[in-house]
Steps between C-alpha positions, in 0.01 A plus 500: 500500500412142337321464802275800468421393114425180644266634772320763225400235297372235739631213327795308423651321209757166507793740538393721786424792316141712438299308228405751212843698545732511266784774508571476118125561397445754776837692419404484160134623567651769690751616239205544194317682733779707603598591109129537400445790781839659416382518093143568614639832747799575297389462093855555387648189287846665383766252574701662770176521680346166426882348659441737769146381578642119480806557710256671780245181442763218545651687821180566621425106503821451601439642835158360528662209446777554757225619726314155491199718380396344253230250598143407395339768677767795453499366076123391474514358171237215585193766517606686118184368347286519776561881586468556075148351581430688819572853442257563193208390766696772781487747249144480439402496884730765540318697250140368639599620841637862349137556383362373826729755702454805297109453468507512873691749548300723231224375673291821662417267830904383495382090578793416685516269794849446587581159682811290635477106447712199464550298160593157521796395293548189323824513325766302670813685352614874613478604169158413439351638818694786371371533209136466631561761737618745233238406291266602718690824527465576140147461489372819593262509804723309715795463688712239590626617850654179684596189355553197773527135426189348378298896527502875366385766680328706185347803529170613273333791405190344498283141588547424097865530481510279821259251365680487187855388703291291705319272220865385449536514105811705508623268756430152257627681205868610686489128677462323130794760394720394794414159367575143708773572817 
């Protein structure tokens, strides 16, 4: 499994291992946002439920742990920030595309013009061509269909939404969140 760390991240250090991983930070990274979903979903803090919630957290990383799971990409504490930066400018293209969509589909003349194409990717990591792909998903207007090394196969309802994948601002913005590889 070292090897596959090792592989992921491209690089070495002194030691043989992944630069940038650390199974301390990432176990740790993993266990805060393990209790902060369980007090976000659950909203009980009596005491036999709060030692509950903790014994469920510390087995869960256990097994992660156990698992060799925990890694860089599976605990991607390096892109916090980043993502805290990207998703207010998602949200608003998400919202700009809603109005797009439902004007044309209110639209008396329906000015649709579905089309197939190919996106280039840029992001060298699986998890940022994945999150590229579904960010194109959540825009409304278009589909991510196919993702293949280095392309996406996206689907648009019309030659705007395809022009707006194709202009590659969504794909800058998710390569500067996936930061250096």
């Amino acid at each position: 499994m070292e090897q596959n760390r090792v592989a992921v991240a491209g690089r070495k250090n002194e030691d043989g291992g992944a630069i940038g991983y650390r199974p301390i930070i990432h176990g740790i990274g993993l266990c805060l946002a393990l209790v902060v979903c369980w007090l976000l979903l659950s909203g009980y803090f009596e005491i036999l439920l709060l030692s509950l919630g903790a014994a469920s957290v510390a087995f869960s990383v256990w097994i992660a742990l156990r698992m060799d799971l925990i890694d860089h990409e599976g605990v991607p504490m390096h892109i916090t920030w980043a993502v805290l930066r990207y998703l207010p400018w998602l949200f608003w293209e998400i919202i700009k595309a809603n109005i797009d969509v439902a004007r044309r589909v209110i639209h008396p003349a329906l000015p649709i013009a579905p089309s197939l194409f190919d996106a280039p990717v840029s992001q060298n990591t699986d998890l940022g061509q994945v999150l590229y792909a579904n960010s194109i998903t959540l825009t409304p207007g278009t589909v991510s269909i196919d993702l293949n090394p280095g392309v996406i196969r996206v689907h648009a309802l019309h030659d705007g939404a395809a022009e707006g994948v194709l202009e590659g601002e969504m794909d800058r913005r998710v390569s500067a969140v996936e930061g250096p590889v």
